[in-house]
PyMOL CGO cylinders between C-alpha atoms (Angstrom):
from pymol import cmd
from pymol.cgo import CYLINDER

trace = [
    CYLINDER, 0.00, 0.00, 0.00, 1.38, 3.50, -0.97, 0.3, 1, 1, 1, 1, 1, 1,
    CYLINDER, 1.38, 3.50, -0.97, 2.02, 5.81, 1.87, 0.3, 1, 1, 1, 1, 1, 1,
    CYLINDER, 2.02, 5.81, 1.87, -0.61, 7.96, 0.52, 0.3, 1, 1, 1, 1, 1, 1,
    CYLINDER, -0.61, 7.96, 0.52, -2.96, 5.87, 1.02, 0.3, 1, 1, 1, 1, 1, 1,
    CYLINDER, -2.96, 5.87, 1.02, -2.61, 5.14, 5.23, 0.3, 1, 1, 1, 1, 1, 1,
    CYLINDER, -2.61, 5.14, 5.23, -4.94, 6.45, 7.40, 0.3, 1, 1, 1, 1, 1, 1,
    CYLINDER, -4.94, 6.45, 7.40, -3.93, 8.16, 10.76, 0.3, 1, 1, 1, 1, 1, 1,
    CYLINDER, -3.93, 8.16, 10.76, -2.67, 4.67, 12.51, 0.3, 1, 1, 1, 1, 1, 1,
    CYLINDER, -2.67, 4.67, 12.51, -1.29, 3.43, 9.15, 0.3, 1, 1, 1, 1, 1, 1,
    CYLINDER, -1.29, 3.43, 9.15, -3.99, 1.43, 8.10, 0.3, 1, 1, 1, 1, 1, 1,
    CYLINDER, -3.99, 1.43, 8.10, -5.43, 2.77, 4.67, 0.3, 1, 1, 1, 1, 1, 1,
    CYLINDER, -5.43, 2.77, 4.67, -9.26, 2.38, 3.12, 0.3, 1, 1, 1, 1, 1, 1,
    CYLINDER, -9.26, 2.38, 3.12, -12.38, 4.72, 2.93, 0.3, 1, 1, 1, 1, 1, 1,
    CYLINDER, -12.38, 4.72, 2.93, -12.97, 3.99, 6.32, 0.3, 1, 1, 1, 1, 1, 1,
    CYLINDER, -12.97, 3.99, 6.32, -9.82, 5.69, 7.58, 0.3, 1, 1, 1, 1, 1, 1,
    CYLINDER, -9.82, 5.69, 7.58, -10.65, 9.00, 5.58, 0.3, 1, 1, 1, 1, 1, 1,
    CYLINDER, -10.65, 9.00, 5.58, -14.30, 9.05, 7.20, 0.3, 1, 1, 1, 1, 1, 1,
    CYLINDER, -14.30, 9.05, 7.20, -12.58, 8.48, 10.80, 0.3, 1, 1, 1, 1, 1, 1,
    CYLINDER, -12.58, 8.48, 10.80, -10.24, 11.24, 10.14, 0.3, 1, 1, 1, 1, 1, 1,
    CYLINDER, -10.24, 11.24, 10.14, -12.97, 13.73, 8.40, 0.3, 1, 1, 1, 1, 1, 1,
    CYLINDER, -12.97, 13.73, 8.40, -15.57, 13.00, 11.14, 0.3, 1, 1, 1, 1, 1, 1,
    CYLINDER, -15.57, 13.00, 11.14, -12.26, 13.27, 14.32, 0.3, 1, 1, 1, 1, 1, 1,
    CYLINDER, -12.26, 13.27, 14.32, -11.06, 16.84, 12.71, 0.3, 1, 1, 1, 1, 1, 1,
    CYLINDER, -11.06, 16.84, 12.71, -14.62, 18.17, 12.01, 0.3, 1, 1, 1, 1, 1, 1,
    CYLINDER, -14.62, 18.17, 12.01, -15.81, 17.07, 15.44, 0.3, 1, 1, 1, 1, 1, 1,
    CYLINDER, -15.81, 17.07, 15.44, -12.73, 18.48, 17.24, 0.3, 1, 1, 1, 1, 1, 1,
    CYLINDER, -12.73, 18.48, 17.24, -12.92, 21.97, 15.11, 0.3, 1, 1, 1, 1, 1, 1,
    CYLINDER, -12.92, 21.97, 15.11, -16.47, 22.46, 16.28, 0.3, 1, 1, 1, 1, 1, 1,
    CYLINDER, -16.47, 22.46, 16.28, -15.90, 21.62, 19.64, 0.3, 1, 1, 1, 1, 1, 1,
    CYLINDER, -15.90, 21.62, 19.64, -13.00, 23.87, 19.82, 0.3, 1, 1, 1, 1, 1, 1,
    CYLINDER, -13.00, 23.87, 19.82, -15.86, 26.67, 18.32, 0.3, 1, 1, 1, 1, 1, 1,
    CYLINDER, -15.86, 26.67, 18.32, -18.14, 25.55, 21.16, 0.3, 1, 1, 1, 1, 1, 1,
    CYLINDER, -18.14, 25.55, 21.16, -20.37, 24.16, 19.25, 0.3, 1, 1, 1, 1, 1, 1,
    CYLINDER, -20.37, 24.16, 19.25, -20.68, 20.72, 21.51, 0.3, 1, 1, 1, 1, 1, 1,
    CYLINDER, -20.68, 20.72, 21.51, -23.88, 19.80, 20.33, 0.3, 1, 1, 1, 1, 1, 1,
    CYLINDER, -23.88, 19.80, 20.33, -22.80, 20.02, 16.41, 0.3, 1, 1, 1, 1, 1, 1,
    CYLINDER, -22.80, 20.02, 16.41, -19.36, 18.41, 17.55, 0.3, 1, 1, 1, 1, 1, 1,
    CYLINDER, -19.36, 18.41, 17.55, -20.81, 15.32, 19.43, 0.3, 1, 1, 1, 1, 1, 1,
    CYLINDER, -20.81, 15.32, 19.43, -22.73, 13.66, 16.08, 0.3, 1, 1, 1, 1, 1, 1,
    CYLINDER, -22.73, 13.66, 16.08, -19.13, 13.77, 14.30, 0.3, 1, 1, 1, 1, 1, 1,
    CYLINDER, -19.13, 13.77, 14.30, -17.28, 12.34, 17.35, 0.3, 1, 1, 1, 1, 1, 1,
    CYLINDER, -17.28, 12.34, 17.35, -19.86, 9.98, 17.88, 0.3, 1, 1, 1, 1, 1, 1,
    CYLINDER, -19.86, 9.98, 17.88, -19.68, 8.75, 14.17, 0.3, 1, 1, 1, 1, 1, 1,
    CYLINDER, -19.68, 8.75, 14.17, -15.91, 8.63, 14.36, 0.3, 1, 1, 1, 1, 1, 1,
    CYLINDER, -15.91, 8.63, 14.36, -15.41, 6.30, 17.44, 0.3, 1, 1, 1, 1, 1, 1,
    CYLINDER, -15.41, 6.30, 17.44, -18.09, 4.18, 16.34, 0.3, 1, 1, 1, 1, 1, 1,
    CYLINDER, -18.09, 4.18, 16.34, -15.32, 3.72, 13.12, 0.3, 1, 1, 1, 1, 1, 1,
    CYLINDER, -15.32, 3.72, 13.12, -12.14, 3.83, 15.61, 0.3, 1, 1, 1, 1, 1, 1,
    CYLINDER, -12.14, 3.83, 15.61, -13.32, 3.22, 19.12, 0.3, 1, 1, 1, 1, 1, 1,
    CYLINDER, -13.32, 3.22, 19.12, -9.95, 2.44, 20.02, 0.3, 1, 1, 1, 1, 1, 1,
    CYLINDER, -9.95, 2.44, 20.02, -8.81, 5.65, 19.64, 0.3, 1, 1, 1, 1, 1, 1,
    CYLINDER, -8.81, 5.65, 19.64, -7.71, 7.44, 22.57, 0.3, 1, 1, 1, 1, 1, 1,
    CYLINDER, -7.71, 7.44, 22.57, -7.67, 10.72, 20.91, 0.3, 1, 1, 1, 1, 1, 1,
    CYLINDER, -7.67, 10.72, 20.91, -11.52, 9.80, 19.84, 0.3, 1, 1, 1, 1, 1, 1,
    CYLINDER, -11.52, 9.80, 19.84, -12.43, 9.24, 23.68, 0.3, 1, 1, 1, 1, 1, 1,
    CYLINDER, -12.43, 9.24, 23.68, -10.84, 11.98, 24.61, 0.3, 1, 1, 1, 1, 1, 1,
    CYLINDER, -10.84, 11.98, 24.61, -12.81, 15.02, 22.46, 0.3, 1, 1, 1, 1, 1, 1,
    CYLINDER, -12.81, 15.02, 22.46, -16.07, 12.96, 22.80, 0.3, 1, 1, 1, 1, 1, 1,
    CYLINDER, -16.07, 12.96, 22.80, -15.71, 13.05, 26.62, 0.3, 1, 1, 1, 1, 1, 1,
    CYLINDER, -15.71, 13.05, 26.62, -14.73, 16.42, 26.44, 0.3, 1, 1, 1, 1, 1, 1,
    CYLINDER, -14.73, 16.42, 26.44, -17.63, 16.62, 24.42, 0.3, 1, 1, 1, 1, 1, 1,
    CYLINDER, -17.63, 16.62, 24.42, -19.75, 15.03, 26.73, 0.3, 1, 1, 1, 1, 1, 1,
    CYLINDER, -19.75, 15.03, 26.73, -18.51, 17.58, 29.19, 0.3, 1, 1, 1, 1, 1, 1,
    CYLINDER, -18.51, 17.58, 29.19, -19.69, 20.35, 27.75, 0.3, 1, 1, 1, 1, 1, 1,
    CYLINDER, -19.69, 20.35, 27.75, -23.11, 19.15, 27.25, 0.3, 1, 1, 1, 1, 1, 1,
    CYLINDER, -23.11, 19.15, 27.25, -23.18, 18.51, 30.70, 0.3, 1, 1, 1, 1, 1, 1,
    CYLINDER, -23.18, 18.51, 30.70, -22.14, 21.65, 32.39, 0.3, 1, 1, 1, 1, 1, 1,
    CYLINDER, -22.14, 21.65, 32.39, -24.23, 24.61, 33.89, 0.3, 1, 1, 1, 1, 1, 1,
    CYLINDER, -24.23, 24.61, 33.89, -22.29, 27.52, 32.24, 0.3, 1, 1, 1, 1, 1, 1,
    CYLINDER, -22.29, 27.52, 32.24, -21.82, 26.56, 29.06, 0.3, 1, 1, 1, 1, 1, 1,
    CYLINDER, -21.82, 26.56, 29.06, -18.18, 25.24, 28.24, 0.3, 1, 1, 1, 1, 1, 1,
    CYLINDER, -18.18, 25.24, 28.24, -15.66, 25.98, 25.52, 0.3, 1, 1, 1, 1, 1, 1,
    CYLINDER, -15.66, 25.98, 25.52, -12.05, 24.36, 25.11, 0.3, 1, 1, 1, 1, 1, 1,
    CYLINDER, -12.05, 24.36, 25.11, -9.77, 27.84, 24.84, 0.3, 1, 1, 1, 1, 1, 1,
    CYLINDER, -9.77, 27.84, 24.84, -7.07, 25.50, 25.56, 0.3, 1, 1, 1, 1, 1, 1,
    CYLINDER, -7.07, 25.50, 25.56, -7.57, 22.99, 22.63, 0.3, 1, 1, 1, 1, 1, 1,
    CYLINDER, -7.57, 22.99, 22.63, -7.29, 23.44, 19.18, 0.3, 1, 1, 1, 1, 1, 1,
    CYLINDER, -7.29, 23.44, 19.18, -7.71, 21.74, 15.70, 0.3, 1, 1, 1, 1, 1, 1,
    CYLINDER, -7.71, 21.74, 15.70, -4.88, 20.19, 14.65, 0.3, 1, 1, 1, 1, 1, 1,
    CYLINDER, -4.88, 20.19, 14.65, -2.94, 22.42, 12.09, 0.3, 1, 1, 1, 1, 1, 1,
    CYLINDER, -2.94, 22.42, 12.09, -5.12, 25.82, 13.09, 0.3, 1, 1, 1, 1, 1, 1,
    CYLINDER, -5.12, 25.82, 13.09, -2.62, 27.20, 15.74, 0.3, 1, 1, 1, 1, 1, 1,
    CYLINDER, -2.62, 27.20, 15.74, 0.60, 24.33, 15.45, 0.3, 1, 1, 1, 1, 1, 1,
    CYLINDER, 0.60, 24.33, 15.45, -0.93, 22.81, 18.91, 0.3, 1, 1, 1, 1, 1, 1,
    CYLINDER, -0.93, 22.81, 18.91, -2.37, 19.56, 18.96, 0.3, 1, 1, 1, 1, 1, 1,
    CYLINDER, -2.37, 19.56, 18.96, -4.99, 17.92, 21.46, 0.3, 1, 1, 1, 1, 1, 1,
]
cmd.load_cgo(trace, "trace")
């Protein structure tokens, strides 16, 4: 398999780009506060990957935010790529 091809933990396929499309879009929306919006793609992606600790991470983040009073944002977090920082 081409390098090009690999997904995120090196295994390649359709199934890898959905992970990563659904793990990015869910993290950059949870980043924008938008927990509600960010918890369908997280929940999508670790239904693909739910072995990945990143995954479980943002969706209990996620979770978090649905779950407090206030309202919750990540300041701290960021997309990967958008600022350099990673989760």
């Amino acid at each position: 398999m081409m390098e090009s091809q690999r997904g995120i933990d090196g295994s390649g396929g359709s199934g890898s780009d959905e992970f990563i499309q659904a793990l990015y879009r869910g993290g950059e929306l949870l980043t924008e506060g938008k927990v509600i919006e960010a918890k369908e793609y997280l929940e999508r992606a670790i239904t693909l990957r739910p072995e990945n600790e990143r995954c479980q991470n943002l969706l209990g983040l996620t979770y978090f935010g649905l779950t407090s009073p206030r309202g919750w944002a990540p300041a701290r977090f960021s997309a990967p790529g958008a600022s350099g920082r990673r989760w």
